[in-house]
Structures are given as structure tokens and as C-alpha cells.
C-alpha positions as CSV (number, residue, x, y, z in Angstrom):
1,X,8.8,-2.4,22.2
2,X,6.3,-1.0,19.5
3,X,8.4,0.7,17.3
4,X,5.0,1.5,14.7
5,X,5.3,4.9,12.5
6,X,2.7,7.0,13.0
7,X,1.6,7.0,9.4
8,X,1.3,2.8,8.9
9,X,-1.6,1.5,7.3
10,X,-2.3,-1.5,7.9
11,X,-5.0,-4.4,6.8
12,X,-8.3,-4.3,8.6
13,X,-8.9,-7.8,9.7
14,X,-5.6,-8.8,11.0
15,X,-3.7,-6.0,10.9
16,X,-0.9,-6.5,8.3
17,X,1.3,-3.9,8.0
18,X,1.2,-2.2,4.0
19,X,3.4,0.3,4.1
20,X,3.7,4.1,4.8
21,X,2.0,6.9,3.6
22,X,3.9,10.2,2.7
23,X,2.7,13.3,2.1
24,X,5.1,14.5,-0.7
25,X,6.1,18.1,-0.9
26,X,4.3,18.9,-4.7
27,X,0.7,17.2,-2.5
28,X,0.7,14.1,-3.7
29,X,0.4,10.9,-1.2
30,X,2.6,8.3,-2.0
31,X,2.6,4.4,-0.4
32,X,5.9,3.6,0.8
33,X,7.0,-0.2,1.2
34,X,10.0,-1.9,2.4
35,X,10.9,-5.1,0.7
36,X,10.6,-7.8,3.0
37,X,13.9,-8.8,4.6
38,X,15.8,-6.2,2.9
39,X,17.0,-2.3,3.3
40,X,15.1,-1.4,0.2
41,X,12.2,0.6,-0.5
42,X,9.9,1.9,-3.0
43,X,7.1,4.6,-3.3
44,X,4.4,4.1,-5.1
45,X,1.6,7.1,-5.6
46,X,-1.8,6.1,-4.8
47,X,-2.9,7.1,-8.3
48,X,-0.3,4.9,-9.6
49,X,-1.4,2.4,-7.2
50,X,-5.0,2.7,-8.2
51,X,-4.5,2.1,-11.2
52,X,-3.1,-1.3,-10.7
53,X,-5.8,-2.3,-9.1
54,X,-8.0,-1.7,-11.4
55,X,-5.8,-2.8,-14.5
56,X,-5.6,-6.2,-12.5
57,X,-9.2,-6.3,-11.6
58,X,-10.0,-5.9,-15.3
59,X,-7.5,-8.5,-16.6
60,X,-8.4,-11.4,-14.2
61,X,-11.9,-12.1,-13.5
62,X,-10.8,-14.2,-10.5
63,X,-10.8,-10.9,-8.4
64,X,-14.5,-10.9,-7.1
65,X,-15.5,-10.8,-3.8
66,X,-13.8,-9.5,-1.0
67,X,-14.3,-9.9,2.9
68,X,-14.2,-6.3,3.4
């Protein structure tokens, strides 16, 4: 049985689940991710999680091209 939340976003290709998205009660969206194998989770805001991105994007040039 398909036990999938309702807010799961997943990748587009072949469908890997990333985590949940929350609307928090201040507005904000947050990402929230279970560590694999384990009871724990973190949330992570998309702002915060932007920002990673593009902190790693800058710092490694070997981030380039994407199949998207």
C-alpha cells in the first residue's frame, strides 16, 4: 500500500522522494527530511536551502549542467 503524504516532492526523472514541505505557522515553507534508516528528522527552510545551493554552486565549478 501507498502510504505517500500529500505534500512529497519528489525528483522529476525517477521520482526520488526529497522530503516534505510544510507550511509553517509564521508563512514560511520549510523542507522536511527523514534521515535514511532512522526516526530523525530535520527542517530545512527553502531560503536556507537556497542558499546552499548556490554557496555550493559557487565553490565547486564541477556543478554545470543538469538533465533538467
Amino acid at each position: 500500500m501507498n502510504k505517500s503524504k500529500p505534500n512529497m516532492i519528489y525528483t522529476p526523472k525517477l521520482k526520488i522522494p526529497l522530503g516534505e514541505i510544510i507550511l509553517k505557522q509564521n508563512g514560511s515553507h520549510v523542507l522536511k527530511i527523514k534521515k535514511p534508516n532512522k526516526s530523525e528528522y530535520e527542517e530545512i527552510t527553502i531560503d536556507s536551502l537556497m542558499s546552499l545551493i548556490y554557496s555550493s554552486k559557487n565553490e565547486d565549478n564541477t556543478y554545470r549542467d543538469s538533465d533538467f
